[in-house]
N, C-alpha and C positions, 0 to 999 in steps of 0.2 A: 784697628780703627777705634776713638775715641766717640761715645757717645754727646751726639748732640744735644746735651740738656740746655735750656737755657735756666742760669740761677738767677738768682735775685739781683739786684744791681745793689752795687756797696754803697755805704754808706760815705757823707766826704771824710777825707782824713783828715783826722785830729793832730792837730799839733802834739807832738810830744812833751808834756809838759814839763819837763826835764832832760836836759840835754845828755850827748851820748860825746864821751870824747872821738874827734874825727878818727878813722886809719884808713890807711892806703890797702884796700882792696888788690893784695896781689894777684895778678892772672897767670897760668902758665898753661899755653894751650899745647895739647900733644899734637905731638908728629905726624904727619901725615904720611907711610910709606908711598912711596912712585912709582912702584914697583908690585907688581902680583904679588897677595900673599899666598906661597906655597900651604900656608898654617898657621895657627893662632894658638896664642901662648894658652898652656892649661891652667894658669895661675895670674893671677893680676900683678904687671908692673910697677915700680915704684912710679909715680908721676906726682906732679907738683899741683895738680887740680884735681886730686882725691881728697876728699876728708880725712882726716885723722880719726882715734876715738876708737870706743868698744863697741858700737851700733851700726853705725853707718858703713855700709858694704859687706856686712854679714847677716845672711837671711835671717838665720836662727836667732838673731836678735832683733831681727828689724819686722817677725810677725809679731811678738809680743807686744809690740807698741802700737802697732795696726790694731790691737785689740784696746789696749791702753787709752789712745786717741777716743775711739768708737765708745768707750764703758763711761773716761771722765767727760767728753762731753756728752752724753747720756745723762750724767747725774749733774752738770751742771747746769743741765737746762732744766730739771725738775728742780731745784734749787731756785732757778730763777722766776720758774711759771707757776710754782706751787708754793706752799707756806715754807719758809725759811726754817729748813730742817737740818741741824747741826749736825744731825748722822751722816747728811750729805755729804759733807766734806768731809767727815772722816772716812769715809770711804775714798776721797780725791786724795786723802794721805796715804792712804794704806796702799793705794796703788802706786804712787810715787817711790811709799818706804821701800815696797816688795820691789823694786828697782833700784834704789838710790845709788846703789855705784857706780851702776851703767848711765844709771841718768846725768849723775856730776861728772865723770870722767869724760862722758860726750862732750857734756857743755863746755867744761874746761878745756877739751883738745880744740875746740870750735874756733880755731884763730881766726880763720876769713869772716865770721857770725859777726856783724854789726850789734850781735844784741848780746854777745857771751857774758860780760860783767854785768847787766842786771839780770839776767836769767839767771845766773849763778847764785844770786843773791835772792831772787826771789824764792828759789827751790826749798834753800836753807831757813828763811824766814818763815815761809808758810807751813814748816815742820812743826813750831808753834804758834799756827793761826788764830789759838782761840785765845792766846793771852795777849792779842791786842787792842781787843775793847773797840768801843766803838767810837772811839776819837780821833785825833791825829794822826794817831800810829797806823791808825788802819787806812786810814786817807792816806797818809806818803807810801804803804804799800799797795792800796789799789795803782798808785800813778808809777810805781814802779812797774807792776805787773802791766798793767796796759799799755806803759810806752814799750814794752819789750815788745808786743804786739804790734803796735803802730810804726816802729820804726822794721822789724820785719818783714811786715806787707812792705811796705818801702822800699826798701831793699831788693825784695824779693824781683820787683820792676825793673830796677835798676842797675842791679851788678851784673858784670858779664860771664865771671866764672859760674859753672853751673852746679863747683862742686862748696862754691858758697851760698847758692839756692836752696842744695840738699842741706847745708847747716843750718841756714835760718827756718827752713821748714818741721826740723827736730826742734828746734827751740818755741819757734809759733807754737806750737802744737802739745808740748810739755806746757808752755806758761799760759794760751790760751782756756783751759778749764778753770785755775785757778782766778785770773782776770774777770771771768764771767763771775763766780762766784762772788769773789771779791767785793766784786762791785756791786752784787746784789745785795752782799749784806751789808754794805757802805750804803744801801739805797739809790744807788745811781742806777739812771739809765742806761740798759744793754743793748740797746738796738742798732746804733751805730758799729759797738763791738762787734757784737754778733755777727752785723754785715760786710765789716771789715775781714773776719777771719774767715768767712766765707769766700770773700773776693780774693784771698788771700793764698788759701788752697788752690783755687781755680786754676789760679796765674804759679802753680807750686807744678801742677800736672799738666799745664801746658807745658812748661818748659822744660821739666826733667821727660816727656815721653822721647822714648827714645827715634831712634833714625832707622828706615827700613829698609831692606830692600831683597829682590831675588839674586840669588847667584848661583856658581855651579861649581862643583869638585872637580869638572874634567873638561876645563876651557878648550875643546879642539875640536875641527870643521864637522860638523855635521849633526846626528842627533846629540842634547847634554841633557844631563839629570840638570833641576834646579830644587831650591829648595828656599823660602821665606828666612831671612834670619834677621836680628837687630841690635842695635847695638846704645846701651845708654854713654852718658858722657863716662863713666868710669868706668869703662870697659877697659881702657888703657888702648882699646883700637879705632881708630876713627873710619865709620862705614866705608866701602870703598865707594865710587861715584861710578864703576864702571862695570858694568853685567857679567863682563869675562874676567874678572877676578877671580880669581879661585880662593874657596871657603868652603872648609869640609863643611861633608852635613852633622847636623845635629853637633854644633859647638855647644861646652858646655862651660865657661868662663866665667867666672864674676862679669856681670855687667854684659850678658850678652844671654840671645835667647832663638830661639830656630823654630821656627811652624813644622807643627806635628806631622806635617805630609808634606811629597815632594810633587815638582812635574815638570815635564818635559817642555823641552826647546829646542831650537835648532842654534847653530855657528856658521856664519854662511864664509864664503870664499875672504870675503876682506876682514875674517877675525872679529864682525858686530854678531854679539847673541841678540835673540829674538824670544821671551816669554811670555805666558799667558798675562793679558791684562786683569786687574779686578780682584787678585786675591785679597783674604782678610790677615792683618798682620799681628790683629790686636791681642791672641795668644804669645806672638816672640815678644812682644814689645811688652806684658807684663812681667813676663821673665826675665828680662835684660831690665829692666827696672824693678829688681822686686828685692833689691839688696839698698835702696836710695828710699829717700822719705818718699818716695811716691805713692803707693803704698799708705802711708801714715796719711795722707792729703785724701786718697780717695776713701777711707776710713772715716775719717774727721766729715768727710761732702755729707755720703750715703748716712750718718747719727745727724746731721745739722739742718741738712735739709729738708722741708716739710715734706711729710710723706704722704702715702694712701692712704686710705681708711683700715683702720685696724682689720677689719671683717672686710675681705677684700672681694669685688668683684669677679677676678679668677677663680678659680679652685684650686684650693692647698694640695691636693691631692693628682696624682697622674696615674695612666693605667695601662699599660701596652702587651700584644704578645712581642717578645723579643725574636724575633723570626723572619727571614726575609723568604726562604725556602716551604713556609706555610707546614712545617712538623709536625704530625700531630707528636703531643705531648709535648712539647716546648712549654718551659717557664714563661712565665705571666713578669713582669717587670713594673712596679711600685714603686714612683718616687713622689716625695709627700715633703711637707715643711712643719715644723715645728713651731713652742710658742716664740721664742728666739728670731726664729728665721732659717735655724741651721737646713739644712739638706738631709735626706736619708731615703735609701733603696734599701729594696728588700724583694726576694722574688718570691715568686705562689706558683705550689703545685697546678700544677690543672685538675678540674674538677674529680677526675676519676683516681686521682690521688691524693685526694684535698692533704690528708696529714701530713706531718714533718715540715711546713713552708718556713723558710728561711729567715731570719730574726732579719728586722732593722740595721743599718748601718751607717755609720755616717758617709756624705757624699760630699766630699768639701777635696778640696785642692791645697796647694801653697798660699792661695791668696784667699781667703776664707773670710766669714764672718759680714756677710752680702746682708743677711736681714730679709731674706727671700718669704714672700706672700703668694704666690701665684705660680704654677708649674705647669708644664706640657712635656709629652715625650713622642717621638717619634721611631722610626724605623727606616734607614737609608737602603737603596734599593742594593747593595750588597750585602744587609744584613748587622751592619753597625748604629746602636742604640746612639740616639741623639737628645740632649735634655733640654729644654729652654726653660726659664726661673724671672720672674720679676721680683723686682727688689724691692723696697718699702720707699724708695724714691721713684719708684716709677722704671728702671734702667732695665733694660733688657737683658739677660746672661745665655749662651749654651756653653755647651761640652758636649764630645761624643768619645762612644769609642776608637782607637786607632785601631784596634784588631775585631771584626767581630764576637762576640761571645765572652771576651778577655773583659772583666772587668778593671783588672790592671792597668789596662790602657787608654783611662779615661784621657782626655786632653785635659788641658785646665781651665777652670771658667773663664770666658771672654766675654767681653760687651760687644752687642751689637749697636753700628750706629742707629740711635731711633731718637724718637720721641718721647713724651712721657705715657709708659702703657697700665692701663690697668688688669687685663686678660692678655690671656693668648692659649692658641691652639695649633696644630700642624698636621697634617696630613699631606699623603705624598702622590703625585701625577702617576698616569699610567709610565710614562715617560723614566717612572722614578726619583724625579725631581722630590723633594721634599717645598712645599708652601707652607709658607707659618702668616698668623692670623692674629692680631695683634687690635685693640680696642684701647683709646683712650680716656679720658676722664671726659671727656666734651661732648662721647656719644660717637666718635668719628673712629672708624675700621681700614685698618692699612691692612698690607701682605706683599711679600716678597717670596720669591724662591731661587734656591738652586739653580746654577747657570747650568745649563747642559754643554759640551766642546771644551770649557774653559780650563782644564787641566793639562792642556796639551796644545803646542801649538806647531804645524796647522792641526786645523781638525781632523781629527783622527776617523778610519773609516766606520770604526763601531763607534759611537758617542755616546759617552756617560755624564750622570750629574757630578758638579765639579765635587769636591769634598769641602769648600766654607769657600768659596762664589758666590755669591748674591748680589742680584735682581736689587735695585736701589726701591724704597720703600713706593707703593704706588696704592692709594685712596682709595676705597672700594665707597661710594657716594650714593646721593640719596638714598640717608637714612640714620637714624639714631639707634643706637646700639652698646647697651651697656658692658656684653657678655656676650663671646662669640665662642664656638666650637666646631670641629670641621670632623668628615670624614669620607671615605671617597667609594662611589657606589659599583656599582655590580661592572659598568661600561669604562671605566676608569676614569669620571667625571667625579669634582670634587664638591660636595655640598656644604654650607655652611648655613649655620644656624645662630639665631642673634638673639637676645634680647631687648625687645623695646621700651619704650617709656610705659611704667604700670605694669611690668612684666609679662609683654605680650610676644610671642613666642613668632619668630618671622624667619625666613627661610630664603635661599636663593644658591644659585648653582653654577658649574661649570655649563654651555651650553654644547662645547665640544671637546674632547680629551686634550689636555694639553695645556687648554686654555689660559693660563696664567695669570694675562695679566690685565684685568679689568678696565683700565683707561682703554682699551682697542675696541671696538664696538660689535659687536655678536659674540664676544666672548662667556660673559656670565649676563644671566637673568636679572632683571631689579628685586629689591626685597619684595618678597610677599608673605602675608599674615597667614600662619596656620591655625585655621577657625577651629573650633573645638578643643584648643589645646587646654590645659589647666589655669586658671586666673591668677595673675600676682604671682611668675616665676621668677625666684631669683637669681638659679643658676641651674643650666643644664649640661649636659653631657651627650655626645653620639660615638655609636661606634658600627663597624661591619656585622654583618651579620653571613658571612657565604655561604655555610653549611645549609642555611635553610634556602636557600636558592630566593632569599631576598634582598631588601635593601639594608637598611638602616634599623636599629635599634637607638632609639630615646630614650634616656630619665631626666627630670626635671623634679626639682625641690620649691615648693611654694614659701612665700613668706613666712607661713606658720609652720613650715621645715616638715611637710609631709610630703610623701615620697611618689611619684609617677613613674608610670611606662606607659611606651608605645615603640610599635613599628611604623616604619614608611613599605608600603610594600613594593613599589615601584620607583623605576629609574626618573619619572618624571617627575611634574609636580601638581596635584590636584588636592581637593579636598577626601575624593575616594581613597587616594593614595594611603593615608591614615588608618591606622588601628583606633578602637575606643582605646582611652589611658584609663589603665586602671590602676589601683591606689595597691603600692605596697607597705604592708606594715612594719612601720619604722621612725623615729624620730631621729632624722639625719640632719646635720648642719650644713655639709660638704660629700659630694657623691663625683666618680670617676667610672665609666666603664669600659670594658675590649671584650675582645672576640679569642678563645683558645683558636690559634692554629691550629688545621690536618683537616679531618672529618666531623668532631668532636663537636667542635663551632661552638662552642658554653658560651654563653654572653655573662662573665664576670662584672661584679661591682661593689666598688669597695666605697665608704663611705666613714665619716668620722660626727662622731657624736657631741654634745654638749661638752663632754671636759676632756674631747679629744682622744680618745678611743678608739681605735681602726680597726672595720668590722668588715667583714664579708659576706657575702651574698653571689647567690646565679642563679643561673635558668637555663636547665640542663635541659631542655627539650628538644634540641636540635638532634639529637643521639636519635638516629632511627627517625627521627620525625619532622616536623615543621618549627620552628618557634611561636609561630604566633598562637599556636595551640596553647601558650600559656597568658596569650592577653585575650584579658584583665587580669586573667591567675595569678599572683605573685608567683613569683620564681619557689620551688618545692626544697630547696636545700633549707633553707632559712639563715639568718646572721650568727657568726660565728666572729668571737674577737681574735684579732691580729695583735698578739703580746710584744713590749718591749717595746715600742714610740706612743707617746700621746703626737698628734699631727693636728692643725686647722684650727690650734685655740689660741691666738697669739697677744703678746702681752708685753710688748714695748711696739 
């Protein structure tokens, strides 16, 4: 599934002020077999609507420019918003140069590219940008650079091949920073540009997403495996139309990509398969695109388009036990963002073993370099880590594991279709179901979950939650809410907790297990304010607490980044419910906590400091005792640093 952002709207198109000599656009659409495919080539075809070129259609060449995209418009928009600083674009050369053969050799293979002759030209030119001065010369190169632009988006509309899509979208995208610059230091206005190569990308990853669908290895009457797979234009295969195709699982072809899980169907007597409705496609369909400028286009959105607040409403930081079986002694699971945005996990002993916790590492996939501000993690009711990540535009991401425990096995990040969010959080139904909890910039609180039945069709007589099925987004109303946090209490009702306008701490809940889905009426409670909580919170955190035979553990960070706790003691909701908050010493910026699995019940809390430091903390009193024997007590361990990431200081 493709995220419903809405962008900016473009700007009108500019005439090119120099013309392009006309060509005929050759098309040559592949074959359609008529026939089942027994099997799919393990190598890509020759076909006459492939690109040519050292980029296009080879991963290992086409992430570096997914970064390339992402860094030069980065620095060409500091260039354009900031004082005219000539180091800028020497770094727009230096990234260029550290390419240049892949970069000309693309552009010159780029026959179907309406814009290959002055891209070509422009490449070459702006190697000595700075010995054009600011007259003429520099004017007939901004109108060269810009009509390569303008006649691209154009293009990009209008031609039918889609494997001269993927060309003008390598050329957009290469002459695009320079264009910006360009023309900032010519003095001209960017804003048309700017909203030009915005609109320009958009219409780059509508078109290149590829084509989806369920199929099965073993077309014949009764129960079949199925399995998600996609296929972009240069697969060399054209999707099939028809369910009882047979398509091994897990293809692995240039231009083609397969959902990390399978499920089942039936084959009835007259040969029609039958599969679950609803799955998400949007993992194969990055994969089966992630050899095409597509890629390069969602790079170029995620650097172009106006983001969040640097210091983001979410929390950098995420904190889970990894455990669906409740072990004691099970690792703790920490995934956190850096100043960049990158991803990184790292796991923590449990309390009674604090030493030895396991370094940082990066969490990134094939398609990397998201610019992630905001994290959540979860735990599926068979025991596989699930990650959700907001991006610096707002886009929603997870991945989970395919095998419990296997870090190996992450999937790769996918977009969820949403809105633009600023928080999110997740916690999971008695049911198992995982529900995620999602806040936008407006004040306004969605949540969706896990379908349960949906892996299998009919419903099977044990039902589980699907593995990425989801519940279409549904509004959780009256009320404003900057920062939401979930977690789910003693009866398997899920409680969430919100931030309101002035950092007033407000609460509401599942009314019965299961409950979902908030538009059905008796479901969940309306917000309610928890009186006595701390003034002016920015950002809080909940987690279980089972060992103590209670509810809920809180901490909450105040404006001026001092640090709370409290318990809720009970399943319901009063003002008695409440613990006093008492103040732990600390000066946190970003705080995350969980619950060790087994007996143990440690309530863990990691938190990251002024220049992004990741520290630890707990409150070991559950061992033998109560917890709340320790509120107002700060927790007795004290902070301890987590070496190897700074997390939560971010800096584009």
């Amino acid at each position: 599934m493709s995220a419903g952002i809405e962008l900016p709207p473009a700007g009108s198109l500019r005439a090119p002020s120099r013309g392009f000599k006309a060509r005929a656009t050759v098309v040559a659409l592949a074959a359609t077999a008529a026939m089942a495919m027994a099997s799919l080539p393990s190598a890509q075809p020759a076909r006459a609507d492939n690109p040519a070129g050292p980029v296009l259609g080879v991963l290992g060449k086409i992430v570096p420019f997914v970064k390339y995209a992402q860094t030069a418009y980065g620095l060409a928009d500091k260039y354009v918003f900031s004082a005219h600083d000539p180091t800028l674009i020497q770094q727009i050369q230096a990234l260029i140069q550290a390419s240049s053969t892949d970069i000309k050799n693309q552009v010159d293979a780029d026959a179907a590219a309406e814009t290959t002759g002055h891209a070509g030209t422009v490449i070459e030119q702006f190697e000595s940008f700075d010995t054009l001065g600011d007259g003429d010369a520099l004017k007939a190169f901004v109108r060269d650079a810009v009509d390569v632009v303008e006649v691209a988006k154009a293009q990009i509309n209008n031609v039918s091949s889609l494997a001269s899509v993927d060309e003008l979208a390598f050329d957009l995208n290469i002459i695009g920073p320079i264009a910006l610059t360009a023309s900032a230091k010519a003095n001209q206005s960017t804003t048309t540009l700017r909203a030009d190569i915005i609109a320009a990308n958009q219409k780059i990853v509508q078109r290149l997403t590829p084509t989806c669908g369920v199929y099965t290895p073993n077309p014949s009457p009764g129960t079949v495996l199925g399995q998600g797979h996609c296929f972009a234009y240069n697969s060399g295969i054209s999707a099939p139309s028809n369910p009882a195709t047979s398509v091994p699982l897990n293809i692995s072809s240039v231009g083609t990509g397969s959902s990390p899980w399978t499920v089942h169907g039936t084959m009835d007597g007259s040969l029609n398969v039958h599969f679950p409705t609803g799955g998400d496609f949007s993992q194969a369909s990055l994969q089966a695109a992630s050899t095409t400028s597509y890629p390069i286009a969602q790079g170029a959105l995620l650097t172009m388009l106006p983001g969040l607040n640097l210091d983001p409403q979410g929390a950098p930081v995420a904190l889970t036990a990894e455990t669906a079986a409740n072990q004691a002694g099970a690792p703790l699971g920490v995934v956190g963002t850096n100043g960049p945005g990158d991803a990184f996990r790292a796991h923590l002993n449990p309390d009674a073993a604090r030493p030895g916790n396991a370094a940082f590492v990066p969490f990134t996939s094939f398609d990397t370099l998201h610019e992630f501000r905001s994290v959540a993690t979860g735990v599926n009711f068979d025991g596989r880590v699930e990650v959700f990540a907001i991006d610096r535009i707002g886009q929603l991401w997870h991945r989970f594991q395919i095998v419990a425990g296997a870090d190996s096995s992450f999937s790769p990040w996918a977009k969820f279709d949403s809105s633009t969010f600023v928080s999110v959080s997740v916690a999971r139904n008695q049911n198992g179901a995982l529900q995620v909890f999602a806040t936008n910039g407006s004040g306004q609180a969605f949540t969706r979950t896990q379908v349960v039945n949906s892996d299998t069709f009919p419903t099977p007589a044990n039902p589980k939650p699907a593995v990425n099925t989801w519940t279409p987004w549904a509004a959780l109303t009256n009320g404003w809410v900057s920062q939401v946090t979930a977690a789910t209490n003693s009866l398997g009702r899920i409680e969430l907790f919100g931030l309101g306008i002035g950092g007033v701490l407000f609460q509401r809940q599942e009314l019965k297990a299961n409950a979902s889905d908030p538009s059905t009426a008796g479901n969940w409670s309306e917000w309610a304010q928890v009186n006595h909580a701390p003034a002016h919170l920015r950002e809080i955190s909940v987690t279980t607490a089972p060992a103590s035979g209670k509810a809920l553990f809180l901490a909450g960070l105040t404006d001026s980044f001092q640090l709370f706790e409290a318990m809720k003691l009970t399943d319901t909701f009063s003002d008695a419910d409440f613990t006093h908050w008492g103040q732990v010493s600390a000066s946190i910026r970003h705080i995350a906590v969980g619950n060790e699995a087994g007996n143990s019940g440690a309530v863990q809390m990691i938190g990251t400091n002024a220049s992004g430091t990741v520290l630890r903390n707990s409150a070991p009193g559950t061992v033998g005792g109560s917890i709340d024997a320790i509120i107002p007590t700060p927790p007795s361990t004290g902070w301890t640093t987590l070496p190897g990431q700074q997390l939560g200081v971010f800096t584009s």
